[in-house]
C-alpha positions as CSV (number, residue, x, y, z in Angstrom):
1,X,-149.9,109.9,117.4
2,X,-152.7,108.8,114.8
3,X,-150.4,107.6,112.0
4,X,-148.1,106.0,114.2
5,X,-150.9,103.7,115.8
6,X,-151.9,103.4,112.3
7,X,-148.5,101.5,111.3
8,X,-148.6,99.3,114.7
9,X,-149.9,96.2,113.9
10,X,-150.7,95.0,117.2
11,X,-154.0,94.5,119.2
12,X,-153.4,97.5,121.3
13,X,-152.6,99.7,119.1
14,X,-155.9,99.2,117.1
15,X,-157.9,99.2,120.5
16,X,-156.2,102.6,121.1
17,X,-157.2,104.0,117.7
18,X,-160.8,103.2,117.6
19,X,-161.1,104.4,121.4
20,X,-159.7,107.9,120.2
21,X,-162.4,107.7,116.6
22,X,-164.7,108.1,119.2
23,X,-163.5,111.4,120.6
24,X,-160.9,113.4,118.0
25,X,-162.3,114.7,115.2
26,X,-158.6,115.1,113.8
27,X,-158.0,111.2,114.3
28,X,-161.1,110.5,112.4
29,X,-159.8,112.8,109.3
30,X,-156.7,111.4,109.4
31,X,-157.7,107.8,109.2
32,X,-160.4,108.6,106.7
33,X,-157.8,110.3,103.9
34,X,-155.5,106.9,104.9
35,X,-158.1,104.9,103.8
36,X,-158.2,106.7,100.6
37,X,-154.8,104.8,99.8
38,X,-153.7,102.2,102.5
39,X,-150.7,101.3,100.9
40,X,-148.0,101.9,103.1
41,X,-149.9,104.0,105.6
42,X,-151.3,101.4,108.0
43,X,-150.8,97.8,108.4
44,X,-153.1,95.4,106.6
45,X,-154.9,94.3,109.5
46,X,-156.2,97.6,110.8
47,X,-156.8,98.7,107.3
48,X,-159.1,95.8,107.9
49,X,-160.9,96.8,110.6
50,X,-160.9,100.5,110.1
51,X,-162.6,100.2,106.8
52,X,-165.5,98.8,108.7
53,X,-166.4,102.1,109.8
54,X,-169.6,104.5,109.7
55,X,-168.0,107.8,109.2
56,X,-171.4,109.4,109.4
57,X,-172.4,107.3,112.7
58,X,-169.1,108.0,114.0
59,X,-169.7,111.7,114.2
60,X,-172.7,111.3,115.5
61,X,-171.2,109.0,118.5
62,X,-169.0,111.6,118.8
63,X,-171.3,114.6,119.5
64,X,-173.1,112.6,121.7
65,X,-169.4,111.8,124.1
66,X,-168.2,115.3,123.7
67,X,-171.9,116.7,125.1
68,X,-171.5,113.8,127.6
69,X,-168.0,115.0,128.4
70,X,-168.4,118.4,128.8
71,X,-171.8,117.8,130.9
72,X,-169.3,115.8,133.4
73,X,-166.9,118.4,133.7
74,X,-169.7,120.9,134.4
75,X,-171.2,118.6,137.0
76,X,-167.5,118.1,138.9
77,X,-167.2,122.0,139.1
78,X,-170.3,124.0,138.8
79,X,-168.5,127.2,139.5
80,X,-166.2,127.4,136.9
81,X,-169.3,127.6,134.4
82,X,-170.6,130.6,136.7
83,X,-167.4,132.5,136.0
84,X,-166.4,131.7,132.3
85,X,-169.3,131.9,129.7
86,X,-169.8,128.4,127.9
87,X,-169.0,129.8,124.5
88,X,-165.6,129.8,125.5
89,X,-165.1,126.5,127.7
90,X,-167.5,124.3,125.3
91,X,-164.4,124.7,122.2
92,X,-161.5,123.8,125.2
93,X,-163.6,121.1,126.1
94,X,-164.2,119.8,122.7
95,X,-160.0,120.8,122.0
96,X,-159.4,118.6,124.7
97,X,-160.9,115.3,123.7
98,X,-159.2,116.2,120.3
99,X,-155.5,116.3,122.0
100,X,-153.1,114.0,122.7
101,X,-153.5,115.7,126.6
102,X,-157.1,113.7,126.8
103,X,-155.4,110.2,126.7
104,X,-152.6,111.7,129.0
105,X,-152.6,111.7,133.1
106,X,-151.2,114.8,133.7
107,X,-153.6,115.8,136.5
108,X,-154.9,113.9,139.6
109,X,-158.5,113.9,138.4
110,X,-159.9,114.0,134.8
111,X,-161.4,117.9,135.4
112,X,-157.9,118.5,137.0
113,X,-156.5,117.3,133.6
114,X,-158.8,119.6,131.9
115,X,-157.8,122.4,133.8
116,X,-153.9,122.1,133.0
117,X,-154.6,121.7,129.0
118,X,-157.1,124.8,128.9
119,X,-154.9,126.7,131.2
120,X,-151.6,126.2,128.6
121,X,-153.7,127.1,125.8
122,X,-155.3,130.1,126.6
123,X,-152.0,131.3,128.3
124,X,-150.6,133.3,125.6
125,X,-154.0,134.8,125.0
126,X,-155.0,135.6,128.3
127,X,-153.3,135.5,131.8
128,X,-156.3,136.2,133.8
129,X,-158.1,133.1,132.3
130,X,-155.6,130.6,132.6
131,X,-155.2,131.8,136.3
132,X,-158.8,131.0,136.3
133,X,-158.4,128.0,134.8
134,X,-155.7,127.3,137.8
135,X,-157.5,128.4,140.5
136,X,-160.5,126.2,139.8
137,X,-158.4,122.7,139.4
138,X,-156.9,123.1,142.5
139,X,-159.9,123.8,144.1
140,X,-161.7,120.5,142.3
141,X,-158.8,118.4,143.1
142,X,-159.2,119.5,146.7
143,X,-162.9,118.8,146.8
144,X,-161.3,114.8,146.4
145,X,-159.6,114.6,149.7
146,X,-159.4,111.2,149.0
147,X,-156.5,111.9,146.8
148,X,-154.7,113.7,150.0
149,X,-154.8,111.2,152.2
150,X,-157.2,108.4,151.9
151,X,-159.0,106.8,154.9
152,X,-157.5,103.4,155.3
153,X,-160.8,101.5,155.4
154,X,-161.7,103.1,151.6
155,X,-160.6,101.0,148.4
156,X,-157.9,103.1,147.0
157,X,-159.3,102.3,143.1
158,X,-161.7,105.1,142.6
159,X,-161.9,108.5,143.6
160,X,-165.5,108.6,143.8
161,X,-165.7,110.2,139.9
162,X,-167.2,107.7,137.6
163,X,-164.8,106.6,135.3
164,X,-161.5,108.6,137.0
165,X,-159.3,106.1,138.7
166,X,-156.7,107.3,141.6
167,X,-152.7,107.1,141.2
168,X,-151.6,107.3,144.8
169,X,-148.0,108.1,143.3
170,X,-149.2,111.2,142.0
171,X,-151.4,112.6,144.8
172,X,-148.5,114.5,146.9
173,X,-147.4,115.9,142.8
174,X,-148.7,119.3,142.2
175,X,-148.8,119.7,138.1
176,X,-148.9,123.2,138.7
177,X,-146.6,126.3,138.2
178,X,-146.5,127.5,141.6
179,X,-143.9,130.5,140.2
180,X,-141.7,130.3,142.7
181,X,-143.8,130.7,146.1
182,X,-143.4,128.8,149.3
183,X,-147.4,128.1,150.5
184,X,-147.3,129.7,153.7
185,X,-148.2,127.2,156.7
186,X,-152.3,126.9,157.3
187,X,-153.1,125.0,160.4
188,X,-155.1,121.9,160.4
189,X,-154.8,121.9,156.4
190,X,-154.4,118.8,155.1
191,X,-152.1,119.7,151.8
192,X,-151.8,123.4,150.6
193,X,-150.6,124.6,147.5
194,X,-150.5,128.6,145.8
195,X,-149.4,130.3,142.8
196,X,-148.9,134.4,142.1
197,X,-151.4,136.1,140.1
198,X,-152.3,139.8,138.9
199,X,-155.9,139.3,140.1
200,X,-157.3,138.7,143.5
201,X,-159.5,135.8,142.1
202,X,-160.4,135.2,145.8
203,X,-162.5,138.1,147.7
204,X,-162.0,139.0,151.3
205,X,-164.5,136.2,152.8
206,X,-162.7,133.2,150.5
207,X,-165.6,133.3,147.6
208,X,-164.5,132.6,143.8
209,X,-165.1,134.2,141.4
210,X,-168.2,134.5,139.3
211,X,-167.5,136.8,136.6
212,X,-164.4,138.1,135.0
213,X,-165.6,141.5,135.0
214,X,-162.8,143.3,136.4
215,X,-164.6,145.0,139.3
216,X,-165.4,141.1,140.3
217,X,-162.1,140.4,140.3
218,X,-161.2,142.5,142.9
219,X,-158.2,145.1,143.1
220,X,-155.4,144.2,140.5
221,X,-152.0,144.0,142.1
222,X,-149.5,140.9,143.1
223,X,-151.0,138.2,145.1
224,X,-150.5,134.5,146.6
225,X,-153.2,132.6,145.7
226,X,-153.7,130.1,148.6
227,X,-156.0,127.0,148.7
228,X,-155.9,124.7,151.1
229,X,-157.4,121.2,151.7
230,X,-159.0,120.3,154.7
231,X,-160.7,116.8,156.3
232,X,-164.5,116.8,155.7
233,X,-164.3,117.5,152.1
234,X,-163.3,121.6,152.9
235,X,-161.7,123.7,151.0
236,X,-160.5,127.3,151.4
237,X,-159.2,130.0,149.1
238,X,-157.7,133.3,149.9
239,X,-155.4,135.8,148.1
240,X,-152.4,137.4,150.0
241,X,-151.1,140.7,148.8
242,X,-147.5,139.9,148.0
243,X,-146.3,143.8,147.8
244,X,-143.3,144.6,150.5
245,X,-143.4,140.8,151.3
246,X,-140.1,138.3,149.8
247,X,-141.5,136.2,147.1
């Protein structure tokens, strides 16, 4: 995506490639080696403007958003820092800003976005993680009920995050592999969705978990995990054995 905003020789395109200096290391490389020869690998004008850059100051800018970033994430969802260690989530965090994902709306809420890109890359390494990883965006993204169904006397242009703006369109949209399960029907609940999992993740009184030591985990087996929005800002959790039941 970096070289080809680096041939575009419009307005936006610069705009767009300055805005992602300031989070992707990778962008920053590759316009500094580009730099090294312009000829043919950007346009004249943003070779311009780019060679008005403080490589050194730009890292340090950097630092500074990606402590800034990951600080906001934390904030949005204490929990999830309980449960994973931060030597793991800080290099997701800072893989994130550094992906083509971070400029993306997959999710209905930035930490929702986050969720989705740690949970595909950890996947193939570890099942229980990116479970984890699932679990906790729903959960988040239910803690904006907002994005459910929004009062009609509240301005529909923020979600209450700074800096997270709210696409009605995608609010009923679940980004989500649910693997196949039907969310069974929880009264009062304002929007309900569940996935399968290996873990209970969710003990018997609806707490998360804080630790992915196995015997906080719970029992493995094959469970529905269930969360459920309700009005007030509520949100529930529970696992349902699916053994003897049709998925």
């Amino acid at each position: 995506m970096t070289q080809a905003l680096l041939l575009r020789d419009d307005r936006e395109a610069r705009t767009e490639l300055l805005l992602r200096l300031l989070y992707s290391k990778s962008s920053a490389d590759v316009v500094a080696d580009a730099l090294k020869d312009p000829s043919g690998r950007m346009c004249e004008a943003t070779a311009s403007v780019l060679s008005t850059i403080d490589f050194h100051a730009l890292e340090v800018e950097r630092s500074a958003r990606l402590r800034n970033l990951n600080r906001h994430l934390q904030r949005t969802c204490p929990p999830l820092w309980e449960c994973v260690e931060a030597e793991t989530i800080t290099p997701l965090v800072e893989a994130y800003a550094d992906s083509d994902a971070f400029w993306q709306s997959a999710g209905r809420t930035l930490f929702e976005n986050f969720c989705l890109f740690a949970h595909r890359t950890v996947a193939g390494q570890s099942q229980l993680l990116a479970d984890v990883f699932q679990l906790f965006g729903l959960v988040s993204r239910f803690s904006a009920p907002e994005l459910i169904a929004p009062p009609e006397d509240v301005c529909a242009c923020t979600t209450g995050i700074p800096g997270e703006g709210m696409d009605l369109a995608k609010a009923a949209f679940s980004p989500w592999d649910d693997g196949g399960l039907i969310p069974p029907h929880v009264p009062d609940a304002l929007q309900t969705e569940s996935f399968r999992s290996a873990w209970r993740l969710v003990d018997e009184r609806g707490r998360l978990p804080r630790s992915l030591d196995p015997d906080a985990l719970g029992d493995p087996g094959d469970y529905q995990i269930v969360v459920a929005a309700f009005p007030g800002r509520k949100v529930s959790a529970a696992a349902l054995p699916l053994s003897g039941r049709c998925a």
